[in-house]
C-alpha positions as CSV (number, residue, x, y, z in Angstrom):
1,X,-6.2,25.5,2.8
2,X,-6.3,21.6,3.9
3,X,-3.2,20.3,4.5
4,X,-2.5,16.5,5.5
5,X,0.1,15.3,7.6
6,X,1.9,12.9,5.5
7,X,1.8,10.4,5.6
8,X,-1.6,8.2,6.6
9,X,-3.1,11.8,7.1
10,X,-2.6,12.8,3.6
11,X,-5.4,9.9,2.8
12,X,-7.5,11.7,5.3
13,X,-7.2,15.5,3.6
14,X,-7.6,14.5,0.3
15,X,-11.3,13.5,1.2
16,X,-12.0,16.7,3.1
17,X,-10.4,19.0,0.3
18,X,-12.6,16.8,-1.9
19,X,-15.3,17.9,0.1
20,X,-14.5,21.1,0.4
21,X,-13.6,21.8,-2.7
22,X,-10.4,23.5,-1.2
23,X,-6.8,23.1,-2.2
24,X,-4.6,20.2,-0.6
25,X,-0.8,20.5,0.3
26,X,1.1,18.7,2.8
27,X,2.3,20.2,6.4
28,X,5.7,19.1,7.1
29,X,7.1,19.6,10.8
30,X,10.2,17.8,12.8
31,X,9.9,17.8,16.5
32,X,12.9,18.9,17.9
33,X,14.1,16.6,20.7
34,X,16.2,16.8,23.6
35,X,19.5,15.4,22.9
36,X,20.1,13.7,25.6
37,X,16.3,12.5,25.6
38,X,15.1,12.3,21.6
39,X,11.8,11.3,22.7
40,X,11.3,14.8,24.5
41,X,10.4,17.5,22.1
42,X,11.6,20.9,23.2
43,X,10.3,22.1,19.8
44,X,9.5,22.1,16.8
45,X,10.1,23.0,12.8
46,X,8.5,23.8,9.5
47,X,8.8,24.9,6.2
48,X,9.9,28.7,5.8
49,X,12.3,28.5,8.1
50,X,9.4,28.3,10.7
51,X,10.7,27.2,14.6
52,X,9.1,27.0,17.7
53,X,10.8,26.6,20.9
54,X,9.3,25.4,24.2
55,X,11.7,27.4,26.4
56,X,10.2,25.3,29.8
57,X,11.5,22.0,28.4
58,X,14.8,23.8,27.1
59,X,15.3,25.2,30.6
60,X,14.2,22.1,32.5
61,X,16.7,19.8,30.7
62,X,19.1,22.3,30.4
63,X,19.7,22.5,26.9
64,X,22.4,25.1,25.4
65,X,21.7,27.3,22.2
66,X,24.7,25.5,20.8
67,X,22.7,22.0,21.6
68,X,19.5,23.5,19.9
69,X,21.3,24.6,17.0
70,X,23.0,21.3,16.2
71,X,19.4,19.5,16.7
72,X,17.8,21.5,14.3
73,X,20.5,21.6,11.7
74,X,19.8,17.9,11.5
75,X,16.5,17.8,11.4
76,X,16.2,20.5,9.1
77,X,18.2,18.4,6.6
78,X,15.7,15.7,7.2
79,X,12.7,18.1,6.9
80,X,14.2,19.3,3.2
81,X,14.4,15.9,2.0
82,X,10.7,14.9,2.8
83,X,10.2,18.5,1.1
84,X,11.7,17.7,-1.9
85,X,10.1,14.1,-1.9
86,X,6.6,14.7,-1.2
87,X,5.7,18.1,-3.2
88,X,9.0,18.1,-5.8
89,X,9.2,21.6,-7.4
90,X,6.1,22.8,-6.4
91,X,6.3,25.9,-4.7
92,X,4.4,26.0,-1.3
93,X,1.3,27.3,-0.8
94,X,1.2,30.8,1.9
95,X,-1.2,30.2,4.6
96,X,-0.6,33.8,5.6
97,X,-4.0,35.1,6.2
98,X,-5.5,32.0,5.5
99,X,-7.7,29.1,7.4
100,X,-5.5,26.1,7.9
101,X,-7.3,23.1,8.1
102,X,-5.1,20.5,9.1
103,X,-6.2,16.9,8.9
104,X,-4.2,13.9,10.5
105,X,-5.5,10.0,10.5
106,X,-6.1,10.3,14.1
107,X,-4.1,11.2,17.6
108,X,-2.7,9.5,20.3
109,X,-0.1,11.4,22.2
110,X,-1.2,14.4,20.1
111,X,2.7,15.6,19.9
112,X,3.0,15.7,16.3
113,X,-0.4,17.4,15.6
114,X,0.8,20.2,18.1
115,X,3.5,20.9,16.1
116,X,2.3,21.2,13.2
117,X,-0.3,23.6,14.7
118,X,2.1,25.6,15.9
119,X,4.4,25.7,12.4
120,X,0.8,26.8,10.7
121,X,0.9,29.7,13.5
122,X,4.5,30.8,12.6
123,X,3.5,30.6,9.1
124,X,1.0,33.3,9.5
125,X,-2.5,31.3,9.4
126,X,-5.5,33.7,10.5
127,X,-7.0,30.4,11.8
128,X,-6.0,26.9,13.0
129,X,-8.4,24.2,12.4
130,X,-7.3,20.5,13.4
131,X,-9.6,17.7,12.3
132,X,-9.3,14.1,12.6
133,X,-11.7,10.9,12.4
134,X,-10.6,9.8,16.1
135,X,-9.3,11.1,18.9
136,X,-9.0,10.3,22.8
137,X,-11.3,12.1,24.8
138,X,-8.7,14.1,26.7
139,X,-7.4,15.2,22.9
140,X,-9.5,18.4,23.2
141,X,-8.1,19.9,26.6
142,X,-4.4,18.9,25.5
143,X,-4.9,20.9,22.1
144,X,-6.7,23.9,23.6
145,X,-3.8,26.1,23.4
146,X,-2.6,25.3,20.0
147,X,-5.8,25.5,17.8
148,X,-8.7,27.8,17.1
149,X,-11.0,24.7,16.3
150,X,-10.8,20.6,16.9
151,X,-13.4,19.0,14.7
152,X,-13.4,15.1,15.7
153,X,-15.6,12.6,14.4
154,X,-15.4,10.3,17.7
155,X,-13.8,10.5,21.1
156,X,-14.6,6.6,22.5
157,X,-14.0,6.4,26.2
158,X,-12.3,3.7,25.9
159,X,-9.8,4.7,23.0
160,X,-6.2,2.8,23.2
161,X,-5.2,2.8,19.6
162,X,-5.6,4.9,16.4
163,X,-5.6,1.8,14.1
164,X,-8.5,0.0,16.6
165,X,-10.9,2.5,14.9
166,X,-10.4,1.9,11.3
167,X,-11.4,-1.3,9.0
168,X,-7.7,-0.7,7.3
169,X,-4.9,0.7,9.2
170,X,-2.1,-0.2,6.6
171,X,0.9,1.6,6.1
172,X,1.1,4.5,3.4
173,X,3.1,4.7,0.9
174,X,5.3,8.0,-0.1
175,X,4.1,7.2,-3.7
176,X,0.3,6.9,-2.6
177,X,0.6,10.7,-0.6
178,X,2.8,12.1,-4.0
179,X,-1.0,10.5,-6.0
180,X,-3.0,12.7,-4.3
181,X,-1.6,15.3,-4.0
182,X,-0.6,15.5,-7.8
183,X,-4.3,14.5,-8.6
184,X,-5.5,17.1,-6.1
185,X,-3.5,19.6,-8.0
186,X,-4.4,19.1,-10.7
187,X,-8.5,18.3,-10.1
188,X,-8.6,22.3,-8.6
189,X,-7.0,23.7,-11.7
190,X,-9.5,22.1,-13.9
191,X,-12.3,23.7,-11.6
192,X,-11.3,27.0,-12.9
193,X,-11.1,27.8,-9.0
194,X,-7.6,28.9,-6.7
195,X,-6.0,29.0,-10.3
196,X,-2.6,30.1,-8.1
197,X,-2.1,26.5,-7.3
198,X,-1.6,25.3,-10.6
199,X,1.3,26.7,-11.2
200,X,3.9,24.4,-11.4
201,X,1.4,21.0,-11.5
202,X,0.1,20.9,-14.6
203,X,-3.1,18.9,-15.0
204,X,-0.6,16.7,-17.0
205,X,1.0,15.3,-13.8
206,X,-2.2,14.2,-12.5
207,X,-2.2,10.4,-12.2
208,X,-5.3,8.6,-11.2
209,X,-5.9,7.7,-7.9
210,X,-8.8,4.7,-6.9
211,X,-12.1,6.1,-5.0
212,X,-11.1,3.7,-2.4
213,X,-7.3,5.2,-1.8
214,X,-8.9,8.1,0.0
215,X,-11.4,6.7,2.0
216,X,-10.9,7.2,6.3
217,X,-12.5,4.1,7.4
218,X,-13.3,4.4,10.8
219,X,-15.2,1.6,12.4
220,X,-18.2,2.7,14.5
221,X,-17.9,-0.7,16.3
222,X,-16.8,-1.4,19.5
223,X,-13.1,-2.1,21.1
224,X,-12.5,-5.8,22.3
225,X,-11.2,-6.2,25.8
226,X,-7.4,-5.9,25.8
227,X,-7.1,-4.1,22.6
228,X,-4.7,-1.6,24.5
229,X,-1.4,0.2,23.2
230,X,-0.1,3.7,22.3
231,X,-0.3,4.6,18.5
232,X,0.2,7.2,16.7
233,X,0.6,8.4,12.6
234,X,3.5,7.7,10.5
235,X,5.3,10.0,11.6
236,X,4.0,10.1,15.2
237,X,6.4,10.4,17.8
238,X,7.6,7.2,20.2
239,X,5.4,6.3,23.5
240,X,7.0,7.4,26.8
241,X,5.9,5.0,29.3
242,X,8.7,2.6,30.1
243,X,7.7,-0.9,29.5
244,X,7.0,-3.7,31.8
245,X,10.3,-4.8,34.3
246,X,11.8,-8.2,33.3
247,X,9.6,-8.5,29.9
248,X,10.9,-5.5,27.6
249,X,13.3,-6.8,24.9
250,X,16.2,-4.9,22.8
251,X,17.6,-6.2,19.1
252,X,19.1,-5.2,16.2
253,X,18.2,-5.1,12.7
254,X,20.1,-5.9,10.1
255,X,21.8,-9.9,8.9
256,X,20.7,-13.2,10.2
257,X,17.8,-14.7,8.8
258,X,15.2,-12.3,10.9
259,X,16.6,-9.1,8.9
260,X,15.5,-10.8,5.5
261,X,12.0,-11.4,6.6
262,X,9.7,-11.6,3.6
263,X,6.0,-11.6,4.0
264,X,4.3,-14.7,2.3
265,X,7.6,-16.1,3.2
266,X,8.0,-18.7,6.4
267,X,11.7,-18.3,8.2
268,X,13.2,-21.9,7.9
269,X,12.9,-23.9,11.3
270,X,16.9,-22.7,11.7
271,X,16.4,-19.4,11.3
272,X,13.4,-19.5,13.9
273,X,15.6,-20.5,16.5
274,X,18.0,-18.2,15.9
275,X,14.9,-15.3,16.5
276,X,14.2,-17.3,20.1
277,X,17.8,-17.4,20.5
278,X,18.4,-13.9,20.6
279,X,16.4,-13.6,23.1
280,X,18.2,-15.8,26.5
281,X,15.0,-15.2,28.8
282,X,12.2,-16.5,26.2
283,X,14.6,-19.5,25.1
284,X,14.7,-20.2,28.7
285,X,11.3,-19.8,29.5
286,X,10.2,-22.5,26.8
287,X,9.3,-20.3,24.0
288,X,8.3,-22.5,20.9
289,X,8.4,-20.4,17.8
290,X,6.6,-21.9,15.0
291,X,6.4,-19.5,12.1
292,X,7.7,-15.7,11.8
293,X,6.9,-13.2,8.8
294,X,6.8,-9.7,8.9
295,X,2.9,-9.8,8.7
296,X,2.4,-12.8,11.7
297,X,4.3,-14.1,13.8
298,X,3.5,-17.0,15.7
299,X,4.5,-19.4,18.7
300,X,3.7,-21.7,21.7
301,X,4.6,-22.2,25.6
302,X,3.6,-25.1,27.3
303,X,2.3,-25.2,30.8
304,X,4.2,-27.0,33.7
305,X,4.7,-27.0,36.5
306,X,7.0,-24.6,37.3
307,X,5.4,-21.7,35.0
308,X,2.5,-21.8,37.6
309,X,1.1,-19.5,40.2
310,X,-1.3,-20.6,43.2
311,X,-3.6,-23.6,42.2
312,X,-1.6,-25.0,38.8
313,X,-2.9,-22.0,36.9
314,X,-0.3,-20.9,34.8
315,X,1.2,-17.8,35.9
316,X,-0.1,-14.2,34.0
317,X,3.9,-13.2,33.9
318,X,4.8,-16.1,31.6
319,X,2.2,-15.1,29.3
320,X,3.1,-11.7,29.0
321,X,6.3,-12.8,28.4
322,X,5.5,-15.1,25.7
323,X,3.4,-11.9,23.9
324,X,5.9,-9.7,24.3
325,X,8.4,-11.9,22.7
326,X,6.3,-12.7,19.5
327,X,6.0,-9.1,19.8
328,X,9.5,-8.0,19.6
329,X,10.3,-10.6,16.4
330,X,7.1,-9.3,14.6
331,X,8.7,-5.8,14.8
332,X,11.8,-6.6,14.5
333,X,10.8,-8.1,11.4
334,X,9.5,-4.9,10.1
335,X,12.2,-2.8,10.9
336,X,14.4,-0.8,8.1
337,X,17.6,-1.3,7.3
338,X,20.2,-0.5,10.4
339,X,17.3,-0.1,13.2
340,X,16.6,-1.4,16.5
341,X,13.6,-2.1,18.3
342,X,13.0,-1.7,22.5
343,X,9.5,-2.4,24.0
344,X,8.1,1.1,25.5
345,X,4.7,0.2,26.9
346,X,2.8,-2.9,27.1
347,X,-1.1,-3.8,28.1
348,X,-2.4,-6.7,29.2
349,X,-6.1,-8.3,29.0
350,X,-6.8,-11.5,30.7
351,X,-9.8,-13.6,30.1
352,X,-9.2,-17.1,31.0
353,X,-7.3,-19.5,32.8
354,X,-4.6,-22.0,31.8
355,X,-4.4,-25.4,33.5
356,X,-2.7,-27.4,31.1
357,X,-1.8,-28.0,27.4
358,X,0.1,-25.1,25.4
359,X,-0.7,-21.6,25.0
360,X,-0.6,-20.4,21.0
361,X,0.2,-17.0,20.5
362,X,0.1,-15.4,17.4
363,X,1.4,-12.0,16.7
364,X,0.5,-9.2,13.8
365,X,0.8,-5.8,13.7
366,X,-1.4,-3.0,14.1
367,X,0.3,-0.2,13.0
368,X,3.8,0.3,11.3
369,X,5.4,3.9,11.6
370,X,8.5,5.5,11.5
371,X,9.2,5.8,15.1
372,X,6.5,3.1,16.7
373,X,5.7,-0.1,15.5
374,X,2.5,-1.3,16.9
375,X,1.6,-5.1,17.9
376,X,-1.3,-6.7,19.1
377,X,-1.0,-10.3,20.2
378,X,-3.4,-12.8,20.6
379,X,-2.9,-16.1,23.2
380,X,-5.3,-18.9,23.0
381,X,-5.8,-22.3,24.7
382,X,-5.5,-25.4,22.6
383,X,-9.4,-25.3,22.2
384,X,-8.9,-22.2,20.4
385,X,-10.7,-20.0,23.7
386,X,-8.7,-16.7,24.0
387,X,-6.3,-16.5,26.9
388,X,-4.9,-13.6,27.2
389,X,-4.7,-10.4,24.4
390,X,-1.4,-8.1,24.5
391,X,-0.9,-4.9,22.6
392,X,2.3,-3.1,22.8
393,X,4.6,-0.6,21.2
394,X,8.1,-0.9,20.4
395,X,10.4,2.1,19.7
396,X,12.2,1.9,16.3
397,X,15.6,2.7,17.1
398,X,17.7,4.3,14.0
399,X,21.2,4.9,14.0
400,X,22.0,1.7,16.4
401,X,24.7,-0.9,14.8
402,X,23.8,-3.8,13.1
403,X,26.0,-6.5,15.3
């Protein structure tokens, strides 16, 4: 049984069930966090009512049974509703007995991919089988106790970022994952083969999907300098290193002109100094913004004086500080509804000195999940030489206020 994690690794498992001629459902988990410290799984849950508890992080944080409860009673609700959105009626398929081949788009923390190993275990799979395109090469060693099998494609050395590996990292869609899985549904029935998972798809509810929707394209090319950050799936969880003192940046979502970012749409020249307003440090520091979509962001800082370390070079903290804010308005611009955004690690590459002139930074991002919204940033000198190139990771905060 190959099952995706939705939702970029649901693009993944329909090429390997393809392959495999095998059918393809979806593996649903929610991590189970600490309450006082969401971040910090102390477990995690599946479908069938399937739970796994990491009683060293329960005891170390000193979580109650009535605090667990209440966690999982709100996730569960969340789990049911990607339930009912993803697979619809269908019943799902028993992995009792079975070889569960679980496929994600790649792993970075590895958190999620854990669970989900462990929610395949509690489900009664004979076998565990994880497989992704790329992986860091500690990925192995951290997994050895949840899986029977790791099947990666590549483990680069100098791995920083899922989306670094692949020619097109875009975000899936809910509707794209629903595609394949309906057309996988229905492509086994009509194969005579597994005839168990037709029921309830009909070959009727297929719709079609483009070659091209299911391709994993990983780039066998090699990282740029600086292309640094902490990424994970869709639904992978948030980075724990703290970002960098002084330069990490909290807003809010939701009204002024930045909440109503439109890509293929410039914010007005008021609006973009509202965004620099809302942040005092960057407005002081002499941060220029020049144009801000959800898609690029970009901006300027000149050099004086003042901004300067030994020898009129312009100092590598104002630089980071300029990413990071371009940063923080690219996500923030890609944020739903109602969220929040906080920096929650940052990496810096410097390649060349500035003695003059402006610095243009231009911001895009790399990766937008559920939980972490990747950035990479690019600062170059006025004759267009590269500066300085920042990747980071910003937490999306739900449940915050608006105002």
């Amino acid at each position: 049984m190959v099952l995706g994690l939705p939702r970029g690794g649901v693009v993944v498992a329909a090429e390997v069930a393809r392959a495999l001629d095998a059918p393809l459902d979806v593996i649903l988990v929610r991590k189970l966090g600490v309450p006082s410290q969401p971040e910090l799984g102390m477990g995690a849950i599946g479908e069938g009512d399937a739970r796994v508890i990491n009683a060293d992080v329960v005891r170390y944080a000193h979580v109650s049974e009535a605090e667990i409860t209440a966690v999982e009673k709100q996730e569960r609700a969340e789990l049911e509703r990607r339930i009912k959105r993803f697979r619809g009626d269908t019943p799902r398929e028993p992995l009792a007995g079975r070889i569960a081949i679980l496929i994600d788009d790649g792993i970075a923390t590895g958190s999620t991919a854990r669970a989900a190993c462990q929610v395949a275990r509690a489900q009664g799979a004979a076998r565990v089988v994880l497989g992704v395109p790329v992986a860091p090469p500690s990925a192995e060693a951290a997994l050895a106790d949840d899986v029977d099998e790791l099947i990666c494609l590549d483990t680069p050395a100098r791995f920083h970022a899922i989306g670094e590996w692949y020619e097109d990292f875009s975000q899936t869609g809910d509707e794209e994952v629903v595609s394949l899985l309906r057309a996988a549904r229905a492509g086994h029935t009509e194969t005579g083969q597994e005839e168990h998972v037709a029921e309830g798809a009909g070959a009727g509810e297929a719709s079609e999907v483009p070659a091209s929707s299911g391709e994993a394209a990983v780039s066998a090319g090699t990282v740029g300098d600086g292309a640094v950050g902490e990424a994970g799936a869709a639904d992978g969880g948030v980075a724990s290193e703290a970002g960098p003192d002084g330069v990490a940046s909290e807003t809010a979502a939701g009204g002024g002109v930045a909440g109503e970012g439109v890509p293929g749409e410039e914010t007005a020249a008021a609006g973009l100094q509202e965004l620099v307003a809302m942040m005092p440090f960057a407005s002081g520091l002499g941060v220029v913004l020049d144009a801000a979509r959800p898609d690029e962001v970009r901006g300027r800082l000149a050099w004086a004086p003042e901004r300067c370390t030994t020898d009129g070079l312009l100092h590598g903290g104002a630089l980071m500080a300029l990413a990071d804010s371009l940063g923080g308005i690219c996500a923030y611009l890609n944020l739903p509804p109602g969220a929040g955004t906080a920096t929650t690690s940052s990496a810096t590459v410097f390649t060349r000195a500035v003695r003059g002139g402006e610095v243009i930074a231009v911001a895009r991002p790399l990766h937008l999940g559920r939980t972490v919204i990747v950035v990479q940033t690019d600062l170059s000198d006025q004759a267009g030489r590269r500066v300085a190139q920042v990747t980071q990771t910003q937490a999306v905060l739900t449940g915050r206020p608006s105002s």
